[in-house]
N, C-alpha and C positions, 0 to 999 in steps of 0.2 A: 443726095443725103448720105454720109457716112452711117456707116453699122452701128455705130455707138451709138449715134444722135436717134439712128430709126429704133434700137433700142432702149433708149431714155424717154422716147415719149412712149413707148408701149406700156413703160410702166408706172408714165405719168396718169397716163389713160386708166390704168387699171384701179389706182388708187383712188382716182377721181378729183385727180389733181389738173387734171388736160383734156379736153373732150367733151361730149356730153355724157351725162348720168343718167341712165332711166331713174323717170319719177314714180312715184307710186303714192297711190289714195291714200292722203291722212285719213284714219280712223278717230285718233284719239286726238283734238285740237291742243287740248290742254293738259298734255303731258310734259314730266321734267325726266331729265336721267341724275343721275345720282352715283358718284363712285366714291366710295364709301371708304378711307383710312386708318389709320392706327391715332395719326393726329390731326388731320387734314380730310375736308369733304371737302370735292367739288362739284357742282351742282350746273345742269344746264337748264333751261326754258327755249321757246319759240322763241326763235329769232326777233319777231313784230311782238313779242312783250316789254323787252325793256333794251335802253339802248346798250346794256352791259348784260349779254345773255347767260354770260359763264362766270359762277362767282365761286369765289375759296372762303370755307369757314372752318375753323376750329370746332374740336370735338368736347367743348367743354358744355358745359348745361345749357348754360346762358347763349353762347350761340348756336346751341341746337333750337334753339325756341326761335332765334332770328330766323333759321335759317326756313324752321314753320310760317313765321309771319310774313318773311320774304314771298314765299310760294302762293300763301293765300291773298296776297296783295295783289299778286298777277293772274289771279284765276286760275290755278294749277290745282287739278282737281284727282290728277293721277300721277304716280313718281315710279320708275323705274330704278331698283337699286341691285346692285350685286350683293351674296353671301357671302362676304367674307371674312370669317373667323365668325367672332363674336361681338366684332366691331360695328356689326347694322345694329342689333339689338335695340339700344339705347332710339336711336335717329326714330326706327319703327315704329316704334309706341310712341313716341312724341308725334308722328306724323297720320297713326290711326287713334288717336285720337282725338286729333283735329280733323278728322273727316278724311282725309287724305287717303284715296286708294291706292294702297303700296302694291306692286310689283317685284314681290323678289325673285329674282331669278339665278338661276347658277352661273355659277362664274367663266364654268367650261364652256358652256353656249355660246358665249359671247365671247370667249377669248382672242380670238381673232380679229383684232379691230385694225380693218384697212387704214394705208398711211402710216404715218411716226406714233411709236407706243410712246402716249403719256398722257396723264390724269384728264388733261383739259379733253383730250380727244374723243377718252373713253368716254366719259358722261355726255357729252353731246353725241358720242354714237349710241349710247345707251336710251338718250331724248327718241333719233330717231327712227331706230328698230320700233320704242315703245310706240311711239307715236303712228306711226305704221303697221302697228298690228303684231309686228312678228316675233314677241317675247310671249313665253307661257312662262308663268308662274309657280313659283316651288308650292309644295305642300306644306301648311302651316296650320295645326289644330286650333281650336280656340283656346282663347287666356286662359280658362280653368286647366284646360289638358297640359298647357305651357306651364304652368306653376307644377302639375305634380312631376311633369315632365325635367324640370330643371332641378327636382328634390331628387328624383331615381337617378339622373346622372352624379349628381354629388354623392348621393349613397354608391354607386359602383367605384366612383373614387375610393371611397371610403375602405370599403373592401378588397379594393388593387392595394393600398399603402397595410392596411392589416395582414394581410399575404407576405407581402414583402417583408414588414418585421417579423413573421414566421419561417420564413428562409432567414434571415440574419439569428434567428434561434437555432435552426437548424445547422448554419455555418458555424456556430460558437460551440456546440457540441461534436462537431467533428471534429474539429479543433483540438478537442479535448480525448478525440476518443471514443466518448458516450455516442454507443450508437442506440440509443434507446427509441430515436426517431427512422431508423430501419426495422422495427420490429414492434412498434405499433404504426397501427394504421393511420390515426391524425395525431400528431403530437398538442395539437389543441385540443383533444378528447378530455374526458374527465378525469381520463387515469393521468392521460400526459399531465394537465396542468398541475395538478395534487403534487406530481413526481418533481416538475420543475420549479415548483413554490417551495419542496422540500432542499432543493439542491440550493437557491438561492440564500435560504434561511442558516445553511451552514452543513445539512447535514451530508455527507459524506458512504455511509454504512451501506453499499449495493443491496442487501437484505434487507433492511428496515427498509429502504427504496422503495424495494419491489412488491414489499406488503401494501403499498397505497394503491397497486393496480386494482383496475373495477371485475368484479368476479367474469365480467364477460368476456374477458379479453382470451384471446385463442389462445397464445404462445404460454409456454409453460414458466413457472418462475425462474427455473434455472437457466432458460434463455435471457428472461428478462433480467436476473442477477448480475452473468456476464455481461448485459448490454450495457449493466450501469459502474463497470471498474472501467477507469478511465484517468486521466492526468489533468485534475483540478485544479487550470493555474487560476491567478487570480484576474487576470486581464480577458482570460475567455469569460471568466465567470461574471465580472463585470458586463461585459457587452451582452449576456445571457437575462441578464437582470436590466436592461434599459428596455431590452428588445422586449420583454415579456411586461413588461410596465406600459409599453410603445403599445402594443396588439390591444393588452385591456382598455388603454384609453380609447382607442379606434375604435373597439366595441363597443363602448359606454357613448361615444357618438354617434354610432351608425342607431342605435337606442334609440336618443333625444331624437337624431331623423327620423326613425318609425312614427313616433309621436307626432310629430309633425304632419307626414303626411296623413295618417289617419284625421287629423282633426282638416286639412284639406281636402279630404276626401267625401265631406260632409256637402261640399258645395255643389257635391252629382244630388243629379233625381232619381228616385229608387222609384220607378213605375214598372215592377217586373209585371207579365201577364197576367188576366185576371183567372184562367185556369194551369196558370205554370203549379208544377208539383213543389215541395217544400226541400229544400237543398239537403240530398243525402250525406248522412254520417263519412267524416274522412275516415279510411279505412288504418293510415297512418298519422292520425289524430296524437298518437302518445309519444310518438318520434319526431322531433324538430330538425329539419334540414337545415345543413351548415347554412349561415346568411339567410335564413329568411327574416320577414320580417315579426315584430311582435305583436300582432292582432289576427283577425279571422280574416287573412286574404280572401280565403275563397267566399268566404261570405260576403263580403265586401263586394268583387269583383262580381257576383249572381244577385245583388242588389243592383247595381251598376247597368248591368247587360239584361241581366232577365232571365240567362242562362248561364248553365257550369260549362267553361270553356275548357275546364282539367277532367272531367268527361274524354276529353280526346286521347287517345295512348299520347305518352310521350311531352303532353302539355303539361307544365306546372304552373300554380299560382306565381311565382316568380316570372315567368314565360307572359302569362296573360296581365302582370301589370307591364309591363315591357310593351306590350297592340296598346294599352289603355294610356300609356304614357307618349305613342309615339304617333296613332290613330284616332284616339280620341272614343267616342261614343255611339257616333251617327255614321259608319261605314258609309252608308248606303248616297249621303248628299254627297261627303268628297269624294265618290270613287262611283262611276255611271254604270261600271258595271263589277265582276269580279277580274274578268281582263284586267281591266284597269288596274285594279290593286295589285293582281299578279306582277302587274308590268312595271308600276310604280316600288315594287319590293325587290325590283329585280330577278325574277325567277323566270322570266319571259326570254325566249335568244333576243337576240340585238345582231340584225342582219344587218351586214355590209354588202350591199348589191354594187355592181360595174360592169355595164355592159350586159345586162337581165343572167349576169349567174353571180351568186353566194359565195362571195370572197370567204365569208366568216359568218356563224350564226352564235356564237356562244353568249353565255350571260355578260353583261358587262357588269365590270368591276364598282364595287361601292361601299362606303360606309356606312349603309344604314342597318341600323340596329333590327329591325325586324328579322331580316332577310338575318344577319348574325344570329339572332333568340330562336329562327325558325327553323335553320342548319343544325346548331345546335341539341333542338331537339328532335330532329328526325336522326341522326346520329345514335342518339338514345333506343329508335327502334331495331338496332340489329337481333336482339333476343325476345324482340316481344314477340307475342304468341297470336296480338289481333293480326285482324287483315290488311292494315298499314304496314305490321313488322314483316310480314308476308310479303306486301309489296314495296317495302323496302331492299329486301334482299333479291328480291326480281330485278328491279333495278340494276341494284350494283352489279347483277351477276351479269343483265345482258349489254349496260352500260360502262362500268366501271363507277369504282368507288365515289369519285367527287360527282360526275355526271349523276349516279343514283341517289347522292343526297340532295344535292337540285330540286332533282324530280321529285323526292317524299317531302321535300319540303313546299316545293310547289303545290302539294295533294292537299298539304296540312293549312297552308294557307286558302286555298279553295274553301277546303271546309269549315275553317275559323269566321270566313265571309259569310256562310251559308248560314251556318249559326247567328253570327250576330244580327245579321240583316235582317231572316225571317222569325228569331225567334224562337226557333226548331231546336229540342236538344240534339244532344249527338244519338246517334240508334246505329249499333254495329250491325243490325240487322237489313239494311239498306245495301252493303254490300252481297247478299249472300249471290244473289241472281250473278254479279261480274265473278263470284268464286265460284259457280256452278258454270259459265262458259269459260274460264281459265282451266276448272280439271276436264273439260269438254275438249277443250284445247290439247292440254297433255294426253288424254288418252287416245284422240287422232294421230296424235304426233309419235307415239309408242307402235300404235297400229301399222303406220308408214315405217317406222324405221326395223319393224318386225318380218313385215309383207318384204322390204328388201334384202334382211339374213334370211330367207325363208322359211319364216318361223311366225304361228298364229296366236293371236292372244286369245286367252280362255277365260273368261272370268272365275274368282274362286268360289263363287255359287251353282255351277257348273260343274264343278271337277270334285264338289263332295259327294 
């Protein structure tokens, strides 16, 4: 036998195209696979169900319902599908609500499908992996969490395109000159807008300008006089006037969504404890943060949970609809332990072992959004004064920066678990004991590196 030929069945063999295949125990009899398109599904079944196992159907209404009745016509009681885009969505709920145990699984898992890459292949390797057990299932909250879920992602759209016609303001003023947006602090502030409703309206006069700023503002007039002499053509001013028209509409939307979900948000059960304390006064009750929403978050969210999750340094009501949107309400059924949710946010390493040593242990990379909301606000602790902003900068200092936000974010996520599962407010008072063996620590470690300059430490109650 020539090299080529002993090579071409090797990798007949492998494919499972030549040779024998190890079998393995069906689990699930009455499983389907499902690969999932833009305009095309193709769907497979058991072999002994029908004499055409693999069929192609259109992603229009009408044959998503066939392709329901299809399944249940042949006892298909479980379906494996891949995530891909937004294109399952639709299939999913036609198919759980016909009873049908979906299976969604990521697409990376299973990317690798031995043999020739193509549709037909995939969904019958998708049948069966499922059918043999060896698919685990993505994480998918229930339809109430899914509805406010799909409202917060339209509202952050919302917000990315209102941004952006704020840079296109910001562009049409350089433009011009007016550097009035280097010298306050948001050009969307109350002083900005007043300044820039007066610029579009005609007025011109840097003085009169600058009388519309809000007494708060730092910078002095005469700053803000020169900021506003500049070359007023008409084509900047133009695009300054769409752009600022563009922003308030975005606002006046992202509004009608507040509404929205609030009156969604009716569909939670408010069973806080029957000795929880009554939700403390916000201390920044008179100050609204840019993008929040227009109702009592936090009251909302310690209806919801039971507890005030903004208790936490560094947690915002924005923060904690972001877990409610993305975790839902019952931590404790989808996630078996806090591990699990660690691991499932991504904050856990992701070891690569070969050969029993640690190629790699780092987090592995992802888009979900917790693990973003949670980075984010551990980030926020570098100046806080608790015992997280404490062990934040421990971190970074014996880590480095991105390793030590991991870690605070890791801590903050533990403790959001802890909260919502038991119930328990937050109590800074739980760390003190790990703060009293941390300065136990340092002044061992002072001791030692004293004892080797030869030099004693003395305490200062001692030397008065």
């Amino acid at each position: 036998m020539s090299w080529e030929k002993s090579k071409k069945k090797q990798r007949q063999k492998r494919v499972g195209q030549g040779g024998a295949v190890p079998s393995l125990s069906c689990i699930e009899p009455s499983a389907a696979g499902i690969d999932v398109g833009a305009t095309e599904i193709f769907v497979a079944i058991p072999q002994d169900r029908d004499p055409s196992p693999v069929r192609s159907f259109e992603t229009f209404t009408e044959d998503l319902h066939r392709l329901k009745d299809w399944l249940l016509q042949h006892g298909i009681k479980t379906a494996a599908m891949e995530s891909t885009g937004v294109y399952w969505i639709p299939l999913f709920q036609i198919l759980e609500r016909a009873g049908i145990e979906v299976c969604l699984v990521n697409a990376q898992h299973v990317k690798h499908v031995p043999g020739r890459k193509s549709d037909v292949i995939d969904c019958q390797w998708l049948q069966y992996l499922h059918s043999v057990g060896l698919l685990r299932a993505s994480f998918r909250p229930e339809d109430r969490v899914c509805v406010i879920r799909s409202l917060l992602r339209h509202r952050d759209n919302l917000v990315q395109m209102a941004a952006a016609h704020v840079q296109h303001m910001q562009k049409a003023l350089t433009q011009m000159n007016v550097q009035i947006h280097h010298v306050l602090s948001d050009i969307t502030g109350q002083s900005g807008l007043a300044i820039l409703d007066a610029m579009v309206k005609g007025e011109r006069n840097p003085v009169v300008l600058a009388q519309l700023r809000d007494r708060r503002v730092k910078s002095s007039e005469e700053v803000i006089v020169k900021s506003l002499v500049g070359d007023y053509r008409r084509e900047h001013l133009f695009t300054l006037r769409q752009s600022l028209e563009a922003f308030r509409y975005y606002q006046d939307l992202m509004a009608a969504c507040d509404q929205e979900i609030e009156e969604q948000l009716q569909n939670f059960d408010r069973q806080p404890p029957s000795d929880a304390p009554p939700l403390p006064p916000n201390p920044h009750a008179h100050r609204r943060r840019k993008n929040e929403f227009h109702f009592d978050m936090r009251g909302e969210l310690y209806g919801i949970w039971g507890v005030d999750v903004t208790a936490v340094p560094a947690i915002q009501a924005l923060t904690g609809y972001t877990l409610l949107a993305e975790v839902g309400t019952d931590w404790s059924a989808k996630f078996r332990s806090v591990e699990a949710f660690a691991s499932w946010a991504c904050f856990c390493p992701h070891n690569k072992k070969s050969g029993g040593k640690i190629l790699s242990a780092k987090t592995r990379k992802s888009a979900n959004r917790v693990n973003r909301a949670l980075r984010l606000a551990a980030q926020s602790l570098e100046r806080d004064k608790s015992y997280l902003g404490g062990y934040y900068r421990k971190m970074c200092a014996r880590l480095g920066r991105p390793a030590g936000i991991t870690a605070a974010a890791h801590k903050l996520a533990r403790i959001l678990f802890h909260m919502i599962t038991t119930k328990q407010a937050y109590d800074e008072t739980v760390f003190a004991a790990e703060e009293q063996r941390q300065r136990k620590r340092m002044e061992n470690k002072l001791k030692r590196n004293a004892h080797q300059l030869g030099y004693a430490l003395v305490p200062l109650a001692q030397t008065a």
